[in-house]
LUMROKE-380748 format. One record per residue: residue in one letter; x, y, z of N, C-alpha, C, O, CB in turn. Coordinates in pm, 1 decimal, decimal comma. Glycine has a CB too. Layout:
<atoms>
+----+----------+----------+----------+----------+----------+----------+----------+----------+----------+----------+----------+----------+----------+----------+----------+
: aa :       nx :       ny :       nz :      cax :      cay :      caz :       cx :       cy :       cz :       ox :       oy :       oz :      cbx :      cby :      cbz :
+----+----------+----------+----------+----------+----------+----------+----------+----------+----------+----------+----------+----------+----------+----------+----------+
:  A :        X :        Y :        Z :        X :        Y :        Z :        X :        Y :        Z :        X :        Y :        Z :        X :        Y :        Z :
...
+----+----------+----------+----------+----------+----------+----------+----------+----------+----------+----------+----------+----------+----------+----------+----------+
</atoms>
This chain:
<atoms>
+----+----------+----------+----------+----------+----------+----------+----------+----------+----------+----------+----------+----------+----------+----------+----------+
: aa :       nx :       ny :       nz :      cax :      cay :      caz :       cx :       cy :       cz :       ox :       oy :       oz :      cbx :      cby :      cbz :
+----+----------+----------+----------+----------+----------+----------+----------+----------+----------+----------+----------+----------+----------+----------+----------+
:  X :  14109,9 : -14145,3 : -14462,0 :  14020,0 : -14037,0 : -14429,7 :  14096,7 : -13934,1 : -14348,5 :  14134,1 : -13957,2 : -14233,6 :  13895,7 : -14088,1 : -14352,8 :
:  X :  14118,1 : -13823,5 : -14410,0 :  14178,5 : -13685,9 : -14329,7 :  14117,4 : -13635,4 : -14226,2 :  14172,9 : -13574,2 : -14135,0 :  14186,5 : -13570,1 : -14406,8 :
:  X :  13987,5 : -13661,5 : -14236,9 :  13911,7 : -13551,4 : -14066,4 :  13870,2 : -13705,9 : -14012,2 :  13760,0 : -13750,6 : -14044,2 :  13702,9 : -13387,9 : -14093,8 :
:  X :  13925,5 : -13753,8 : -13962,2 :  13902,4 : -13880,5 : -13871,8 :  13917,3 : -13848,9 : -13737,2 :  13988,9 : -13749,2 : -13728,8 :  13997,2 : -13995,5 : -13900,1 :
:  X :  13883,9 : -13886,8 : -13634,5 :  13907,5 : -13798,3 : -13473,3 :  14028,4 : -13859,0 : -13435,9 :  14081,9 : -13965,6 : -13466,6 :  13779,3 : -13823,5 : -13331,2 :
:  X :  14068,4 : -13734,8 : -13337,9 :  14187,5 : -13732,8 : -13336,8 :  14164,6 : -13711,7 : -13187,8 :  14117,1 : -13602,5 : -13156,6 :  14266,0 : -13639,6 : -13431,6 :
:  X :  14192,0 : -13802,9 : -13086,8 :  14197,6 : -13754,2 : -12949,9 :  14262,9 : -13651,1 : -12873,8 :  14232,1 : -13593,0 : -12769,7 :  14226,2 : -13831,9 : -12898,0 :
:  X :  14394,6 : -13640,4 : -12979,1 :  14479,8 : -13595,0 : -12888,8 :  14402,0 : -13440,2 : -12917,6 :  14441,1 : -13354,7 : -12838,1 :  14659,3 : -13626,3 : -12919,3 :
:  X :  14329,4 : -13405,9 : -12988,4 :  14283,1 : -13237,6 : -13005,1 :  14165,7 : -13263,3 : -12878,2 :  14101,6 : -13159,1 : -12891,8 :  14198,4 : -13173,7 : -13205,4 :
:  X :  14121,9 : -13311,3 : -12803,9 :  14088,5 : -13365,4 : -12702,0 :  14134,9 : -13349,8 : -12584,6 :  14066,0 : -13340,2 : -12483,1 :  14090,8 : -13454,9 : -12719,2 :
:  X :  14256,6 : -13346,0 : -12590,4 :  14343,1 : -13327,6 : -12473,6 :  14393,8 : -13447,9 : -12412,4 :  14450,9 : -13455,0 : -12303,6 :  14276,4 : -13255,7 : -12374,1 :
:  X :  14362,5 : -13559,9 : -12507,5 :  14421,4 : -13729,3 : -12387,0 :  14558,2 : -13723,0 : -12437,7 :  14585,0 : -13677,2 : -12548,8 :  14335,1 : -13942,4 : -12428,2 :
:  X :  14598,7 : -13744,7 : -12399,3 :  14785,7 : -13807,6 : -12385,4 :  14768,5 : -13937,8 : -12494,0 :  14675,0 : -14011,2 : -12525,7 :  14850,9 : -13889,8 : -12170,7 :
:  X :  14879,2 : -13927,8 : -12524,3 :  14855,0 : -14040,5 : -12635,6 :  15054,8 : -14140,0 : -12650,9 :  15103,7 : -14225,8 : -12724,4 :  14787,7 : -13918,9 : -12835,9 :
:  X :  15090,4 : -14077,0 : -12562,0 :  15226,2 : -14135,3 : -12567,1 :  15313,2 : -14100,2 : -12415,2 :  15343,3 : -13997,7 : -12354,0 :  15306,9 : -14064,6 : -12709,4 :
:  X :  15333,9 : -14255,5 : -12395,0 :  15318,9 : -14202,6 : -12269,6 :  15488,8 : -14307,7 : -12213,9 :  15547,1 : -14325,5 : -12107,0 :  15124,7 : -14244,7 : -12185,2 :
:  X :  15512,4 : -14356,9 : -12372,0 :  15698,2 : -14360,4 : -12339,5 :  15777,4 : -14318,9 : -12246,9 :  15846,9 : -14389,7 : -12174,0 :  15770,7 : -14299,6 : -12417,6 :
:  X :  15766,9 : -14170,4 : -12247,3 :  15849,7 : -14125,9 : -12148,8 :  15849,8 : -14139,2 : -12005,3 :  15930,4 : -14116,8 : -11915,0 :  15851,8 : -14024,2 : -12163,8 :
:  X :  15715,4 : -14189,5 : -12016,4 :  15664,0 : -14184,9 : -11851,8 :  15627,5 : -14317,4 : -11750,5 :  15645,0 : -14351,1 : -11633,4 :  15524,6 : -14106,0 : -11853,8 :
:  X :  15581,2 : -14356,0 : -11843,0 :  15542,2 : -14515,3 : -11773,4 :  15564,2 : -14621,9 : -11876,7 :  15593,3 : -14591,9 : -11992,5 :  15369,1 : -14533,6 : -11722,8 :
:  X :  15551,7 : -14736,2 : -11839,6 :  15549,8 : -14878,4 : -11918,3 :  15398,3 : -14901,1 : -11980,7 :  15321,1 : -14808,7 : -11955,3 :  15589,4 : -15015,7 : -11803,9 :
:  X :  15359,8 : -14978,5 : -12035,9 :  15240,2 : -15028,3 : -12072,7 :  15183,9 : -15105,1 : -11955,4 :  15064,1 : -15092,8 : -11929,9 :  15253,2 : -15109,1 : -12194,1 :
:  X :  15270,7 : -15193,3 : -11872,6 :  15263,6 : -15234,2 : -11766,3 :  15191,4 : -15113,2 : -11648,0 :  15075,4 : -15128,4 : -11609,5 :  15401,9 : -15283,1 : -11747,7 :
:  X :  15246,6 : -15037,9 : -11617,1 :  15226,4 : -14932,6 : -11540,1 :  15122,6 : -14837,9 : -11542,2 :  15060,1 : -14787,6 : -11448,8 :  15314,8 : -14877,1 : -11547,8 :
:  X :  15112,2 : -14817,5 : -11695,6 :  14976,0 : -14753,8 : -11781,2 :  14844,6 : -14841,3 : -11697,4 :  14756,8 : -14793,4 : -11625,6 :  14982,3 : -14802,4 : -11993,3 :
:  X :  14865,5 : -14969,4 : -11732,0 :  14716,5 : -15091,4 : -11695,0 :  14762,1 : -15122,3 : -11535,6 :  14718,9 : -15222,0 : -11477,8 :  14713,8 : -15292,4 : -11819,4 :
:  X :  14812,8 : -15069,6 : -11499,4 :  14862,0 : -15102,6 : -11361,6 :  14826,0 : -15255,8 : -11310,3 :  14757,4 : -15303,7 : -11220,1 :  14796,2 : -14995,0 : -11260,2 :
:  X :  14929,0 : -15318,2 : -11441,4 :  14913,8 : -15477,2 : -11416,7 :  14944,1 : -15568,4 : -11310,0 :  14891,5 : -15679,7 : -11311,8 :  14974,7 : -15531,9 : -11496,5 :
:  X :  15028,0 : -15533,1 : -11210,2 :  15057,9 : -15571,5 : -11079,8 :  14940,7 : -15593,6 : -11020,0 :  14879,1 : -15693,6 : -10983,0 :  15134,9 : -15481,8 : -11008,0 :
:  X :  14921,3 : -15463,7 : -11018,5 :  14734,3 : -15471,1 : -10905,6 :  14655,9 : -15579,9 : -10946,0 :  14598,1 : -15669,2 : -10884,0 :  14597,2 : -15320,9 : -10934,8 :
:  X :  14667,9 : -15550,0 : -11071,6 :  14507,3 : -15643,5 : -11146,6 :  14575,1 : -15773,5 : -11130,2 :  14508,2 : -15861,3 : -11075,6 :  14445,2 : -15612,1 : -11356,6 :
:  X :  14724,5 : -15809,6 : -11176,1 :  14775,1 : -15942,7 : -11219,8 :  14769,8 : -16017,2 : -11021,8 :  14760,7 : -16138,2 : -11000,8 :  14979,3 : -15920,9 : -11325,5 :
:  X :  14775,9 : -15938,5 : -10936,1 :  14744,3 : -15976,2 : -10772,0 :  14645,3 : -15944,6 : -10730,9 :  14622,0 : -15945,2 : -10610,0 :  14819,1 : -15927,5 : -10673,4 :
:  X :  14526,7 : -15894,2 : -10855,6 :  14400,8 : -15956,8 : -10775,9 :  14310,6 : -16060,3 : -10741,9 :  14196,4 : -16048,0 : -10697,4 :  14342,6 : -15919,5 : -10792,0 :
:  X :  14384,6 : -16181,4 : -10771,7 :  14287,1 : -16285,2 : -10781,6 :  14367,9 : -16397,9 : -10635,8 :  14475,8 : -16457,0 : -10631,6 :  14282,7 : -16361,4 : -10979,0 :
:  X :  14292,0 : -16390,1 : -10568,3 :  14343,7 : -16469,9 : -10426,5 :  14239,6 : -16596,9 : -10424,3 :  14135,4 : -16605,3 : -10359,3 :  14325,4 : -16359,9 : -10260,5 :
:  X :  14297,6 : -16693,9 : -10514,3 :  14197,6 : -16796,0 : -10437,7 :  14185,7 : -16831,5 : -10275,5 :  14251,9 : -16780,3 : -10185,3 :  14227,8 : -16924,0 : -10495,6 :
:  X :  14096,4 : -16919,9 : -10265,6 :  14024,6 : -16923,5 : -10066,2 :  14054,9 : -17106,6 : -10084,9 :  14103,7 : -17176,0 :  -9995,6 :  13754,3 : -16854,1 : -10020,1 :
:  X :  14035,7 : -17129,6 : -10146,9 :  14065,1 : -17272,0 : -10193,5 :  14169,2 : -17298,8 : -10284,8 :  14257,1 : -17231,1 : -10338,2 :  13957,0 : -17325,7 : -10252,3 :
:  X :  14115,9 : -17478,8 : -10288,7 :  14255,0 : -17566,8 : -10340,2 :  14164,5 : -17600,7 : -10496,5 :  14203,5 : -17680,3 : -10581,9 :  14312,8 : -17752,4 : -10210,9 :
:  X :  14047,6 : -17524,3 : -10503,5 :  13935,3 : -17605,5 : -10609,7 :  14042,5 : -17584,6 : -10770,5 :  14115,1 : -17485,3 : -10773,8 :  13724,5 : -17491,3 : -10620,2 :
:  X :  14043,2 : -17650,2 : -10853,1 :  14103,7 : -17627,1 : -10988,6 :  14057,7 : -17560,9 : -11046,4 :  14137,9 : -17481,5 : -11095,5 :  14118,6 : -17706,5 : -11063,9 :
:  X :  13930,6 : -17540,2 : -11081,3 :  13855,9 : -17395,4 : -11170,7 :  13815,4 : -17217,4 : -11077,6 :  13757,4 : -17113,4 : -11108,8 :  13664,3 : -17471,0 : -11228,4 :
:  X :  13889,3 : -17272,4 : -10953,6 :  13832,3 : -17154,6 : -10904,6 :  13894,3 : -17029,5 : -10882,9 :  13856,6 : -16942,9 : -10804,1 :  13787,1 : -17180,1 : -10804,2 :
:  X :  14037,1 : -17024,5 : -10992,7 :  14155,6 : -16884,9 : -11072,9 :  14033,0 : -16867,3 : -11157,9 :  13981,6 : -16757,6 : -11135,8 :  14350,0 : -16931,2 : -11184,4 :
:  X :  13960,0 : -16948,4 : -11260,2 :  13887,0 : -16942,3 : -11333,2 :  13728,6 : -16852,0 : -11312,5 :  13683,9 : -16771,4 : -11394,1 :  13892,0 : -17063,9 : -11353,0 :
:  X :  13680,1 : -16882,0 : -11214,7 :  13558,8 : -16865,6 : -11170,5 :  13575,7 : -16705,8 : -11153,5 :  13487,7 : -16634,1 : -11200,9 :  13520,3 : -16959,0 : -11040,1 :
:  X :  13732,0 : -16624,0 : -11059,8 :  13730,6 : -16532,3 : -11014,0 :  13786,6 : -16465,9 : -11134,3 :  13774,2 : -16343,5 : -11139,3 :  13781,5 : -16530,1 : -10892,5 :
:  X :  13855,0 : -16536,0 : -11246,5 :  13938,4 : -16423,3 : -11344,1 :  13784,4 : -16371,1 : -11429,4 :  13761,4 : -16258,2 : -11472,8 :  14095,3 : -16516,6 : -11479,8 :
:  X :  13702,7 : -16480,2 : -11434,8 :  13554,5 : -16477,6 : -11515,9 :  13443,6 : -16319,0 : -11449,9 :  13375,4 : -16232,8 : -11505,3 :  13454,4 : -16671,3 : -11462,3 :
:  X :  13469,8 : -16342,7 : -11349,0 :  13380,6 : -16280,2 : -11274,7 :  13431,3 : -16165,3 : -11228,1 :  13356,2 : -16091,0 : -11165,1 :  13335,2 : -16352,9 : -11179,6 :
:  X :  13600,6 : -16119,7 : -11255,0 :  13622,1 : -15987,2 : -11241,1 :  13630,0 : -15919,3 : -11377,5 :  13607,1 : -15798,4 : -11382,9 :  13740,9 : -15966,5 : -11162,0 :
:  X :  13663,7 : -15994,0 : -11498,8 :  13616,3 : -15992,1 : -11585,0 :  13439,2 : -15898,7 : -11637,4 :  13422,4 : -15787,2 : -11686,7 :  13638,9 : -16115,9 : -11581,9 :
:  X :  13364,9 : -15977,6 : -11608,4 :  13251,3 : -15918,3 : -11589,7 :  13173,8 : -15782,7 : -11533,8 :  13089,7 : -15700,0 : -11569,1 :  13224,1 : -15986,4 : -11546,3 :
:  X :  13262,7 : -15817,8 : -11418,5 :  13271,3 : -15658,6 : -11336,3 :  13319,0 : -15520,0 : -11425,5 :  13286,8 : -15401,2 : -11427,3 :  13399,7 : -15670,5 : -11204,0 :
:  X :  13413,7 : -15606,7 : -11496,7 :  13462,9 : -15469,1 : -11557,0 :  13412,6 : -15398,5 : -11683,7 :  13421,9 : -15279,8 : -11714,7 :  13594,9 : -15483,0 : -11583,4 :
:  X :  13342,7 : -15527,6 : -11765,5 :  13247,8 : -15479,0 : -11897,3 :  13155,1 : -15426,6 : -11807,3 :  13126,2 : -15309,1 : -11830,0 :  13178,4 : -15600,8 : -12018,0 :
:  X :  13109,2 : -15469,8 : -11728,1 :  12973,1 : -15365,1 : -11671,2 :  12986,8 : -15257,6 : -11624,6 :  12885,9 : -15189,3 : -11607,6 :  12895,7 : -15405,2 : -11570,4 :
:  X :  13160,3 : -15188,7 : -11575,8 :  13135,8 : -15052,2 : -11554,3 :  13175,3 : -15006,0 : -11666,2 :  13152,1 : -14887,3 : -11689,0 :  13195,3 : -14988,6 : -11443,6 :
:  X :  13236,8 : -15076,5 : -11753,7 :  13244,3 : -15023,3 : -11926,1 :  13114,9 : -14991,9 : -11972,7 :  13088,5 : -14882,4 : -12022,3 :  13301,4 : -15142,0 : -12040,4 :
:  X :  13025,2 : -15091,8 : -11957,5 :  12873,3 : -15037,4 : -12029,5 :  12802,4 : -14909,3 : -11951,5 :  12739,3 : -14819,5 : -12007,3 :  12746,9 : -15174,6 : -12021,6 :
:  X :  12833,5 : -14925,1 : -11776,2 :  12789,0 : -14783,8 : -11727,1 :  12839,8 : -14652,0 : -11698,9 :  12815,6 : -14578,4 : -11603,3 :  12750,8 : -14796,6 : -11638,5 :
:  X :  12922,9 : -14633,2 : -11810,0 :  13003,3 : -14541,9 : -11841,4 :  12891,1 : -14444,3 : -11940,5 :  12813,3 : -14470,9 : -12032,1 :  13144,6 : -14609,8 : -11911,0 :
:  X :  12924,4 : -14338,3 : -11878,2 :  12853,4 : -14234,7 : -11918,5 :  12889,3 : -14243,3 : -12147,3 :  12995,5 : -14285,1 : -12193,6 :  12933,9 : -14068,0 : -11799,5 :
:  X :  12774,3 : -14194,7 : -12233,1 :  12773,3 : -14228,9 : -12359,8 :  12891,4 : -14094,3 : -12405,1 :  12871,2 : -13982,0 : -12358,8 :  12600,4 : -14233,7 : -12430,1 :
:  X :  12977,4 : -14112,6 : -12471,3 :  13070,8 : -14054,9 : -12561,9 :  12981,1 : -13899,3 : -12628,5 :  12878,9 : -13893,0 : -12696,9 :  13112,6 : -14189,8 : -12692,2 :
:  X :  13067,2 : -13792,4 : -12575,8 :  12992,7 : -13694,6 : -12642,9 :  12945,3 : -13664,7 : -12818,4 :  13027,7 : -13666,7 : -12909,8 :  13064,4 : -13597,6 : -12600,2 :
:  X :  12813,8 : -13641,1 : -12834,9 :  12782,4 : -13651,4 : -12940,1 :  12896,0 : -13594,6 : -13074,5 :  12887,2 : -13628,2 : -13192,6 :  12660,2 : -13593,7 : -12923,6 :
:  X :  12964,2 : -13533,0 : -13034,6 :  13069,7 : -13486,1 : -13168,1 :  13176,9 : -13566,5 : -13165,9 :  13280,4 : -13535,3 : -13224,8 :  13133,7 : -13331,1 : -13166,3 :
:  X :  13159,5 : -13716,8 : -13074,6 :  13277,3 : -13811,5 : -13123,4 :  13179,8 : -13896,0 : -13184,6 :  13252,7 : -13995,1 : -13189,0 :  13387,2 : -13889,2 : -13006,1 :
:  X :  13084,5 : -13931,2 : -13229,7 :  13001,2 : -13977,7 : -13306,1 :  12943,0 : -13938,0 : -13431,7 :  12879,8 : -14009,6 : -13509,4 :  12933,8 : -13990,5 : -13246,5 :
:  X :  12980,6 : -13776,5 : -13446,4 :  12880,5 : -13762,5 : -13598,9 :  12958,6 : -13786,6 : -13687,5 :  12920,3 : -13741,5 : -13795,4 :  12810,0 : -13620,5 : -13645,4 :
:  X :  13078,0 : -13852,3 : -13691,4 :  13178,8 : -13894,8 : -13812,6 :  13114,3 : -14027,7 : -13844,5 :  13148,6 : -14088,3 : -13946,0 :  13356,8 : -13911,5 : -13770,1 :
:  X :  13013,8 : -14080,4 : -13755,0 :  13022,6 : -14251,7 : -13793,4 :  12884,0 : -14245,3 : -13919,3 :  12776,3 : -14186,3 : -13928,8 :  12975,5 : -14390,0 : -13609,1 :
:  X :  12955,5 : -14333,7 : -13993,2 :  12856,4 : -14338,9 : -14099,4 :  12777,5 : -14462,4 : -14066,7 :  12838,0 : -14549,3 : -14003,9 :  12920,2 : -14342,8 : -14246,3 :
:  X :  12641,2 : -14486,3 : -14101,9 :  12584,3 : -14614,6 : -14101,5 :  12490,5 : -14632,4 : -14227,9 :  12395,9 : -14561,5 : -14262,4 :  12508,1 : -14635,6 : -13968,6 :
:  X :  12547,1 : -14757,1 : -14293,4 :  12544,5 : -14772,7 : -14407,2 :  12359,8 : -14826,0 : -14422,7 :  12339,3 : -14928,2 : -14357,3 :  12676,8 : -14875,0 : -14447,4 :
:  X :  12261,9 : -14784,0 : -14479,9 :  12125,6 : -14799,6 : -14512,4 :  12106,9 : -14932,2 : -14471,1 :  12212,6 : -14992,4 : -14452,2 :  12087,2 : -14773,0 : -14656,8 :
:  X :  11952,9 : -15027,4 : -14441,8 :  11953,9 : -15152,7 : -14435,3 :  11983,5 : -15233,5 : -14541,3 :  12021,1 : -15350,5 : -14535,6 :  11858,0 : -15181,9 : -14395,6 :
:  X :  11964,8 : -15165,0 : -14640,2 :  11990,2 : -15281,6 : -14756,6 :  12064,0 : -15286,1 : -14813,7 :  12046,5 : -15318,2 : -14931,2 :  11928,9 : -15303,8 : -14841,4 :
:  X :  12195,2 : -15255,5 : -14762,9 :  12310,8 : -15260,5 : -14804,6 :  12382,4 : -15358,1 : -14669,8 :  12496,4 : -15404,3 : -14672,6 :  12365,5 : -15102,4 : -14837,6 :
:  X :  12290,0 : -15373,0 : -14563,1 :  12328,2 : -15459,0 : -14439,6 :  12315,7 : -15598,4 : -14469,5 :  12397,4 : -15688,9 : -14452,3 :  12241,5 : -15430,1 : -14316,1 :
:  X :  12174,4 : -15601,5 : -14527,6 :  12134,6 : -15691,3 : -14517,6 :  12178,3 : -15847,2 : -14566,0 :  12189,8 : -15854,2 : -14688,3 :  12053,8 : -15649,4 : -14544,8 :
:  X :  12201,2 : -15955,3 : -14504,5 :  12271,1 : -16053,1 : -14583,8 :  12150,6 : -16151,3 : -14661,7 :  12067,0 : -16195,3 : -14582,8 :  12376,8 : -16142,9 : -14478,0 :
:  X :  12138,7 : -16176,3 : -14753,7 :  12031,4 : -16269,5 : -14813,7 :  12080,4 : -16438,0 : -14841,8 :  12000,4 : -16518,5 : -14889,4 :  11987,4 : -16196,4 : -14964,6 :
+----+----------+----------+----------+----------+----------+----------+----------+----------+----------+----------+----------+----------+----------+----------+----------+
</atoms>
């Protein structure tokens, strides 16, 4: 598909080689030293990787909705062509 969106007419950066790592991009240090367990418990890297985890789909979901002209490309195909029988 030729008119598919294209961010970069957007203005986001889309290559960023020259400048940072992928590492550096996700500023994996921070995130990879945020988890301080308080205890000796065995699931409880688990409990906190789970639960920052969580934190973060939820400010993903309360993220303001994508302006309507990055959406009118999406097609949605009728129900009965959805539907599985």
């Amino acid at each position: 598909m030729s008119d598919s969106y294209n961010p970069e007419t957007d203005g986001a950066q889309m290559s960023f080689a020259k400048d940072m790592s992928y590492g550096d991009y996700l500023h994996m240090d921070q995130i990879l030293s945020a988890q301080t367990p308080l205890s000796s418990a065995h699931d409880e890297m688990l409990f906190i990787i789970q639960h920052q985890t969580s934190e973060l789909w939820i400010k993903q979901c309360t993220r303001p909705p994508r302006p309507v002209h990055c959406l009118k490309k999406v097609t949605i195909p009728p129900p009965s062509r959805c539907a599985h029988a």
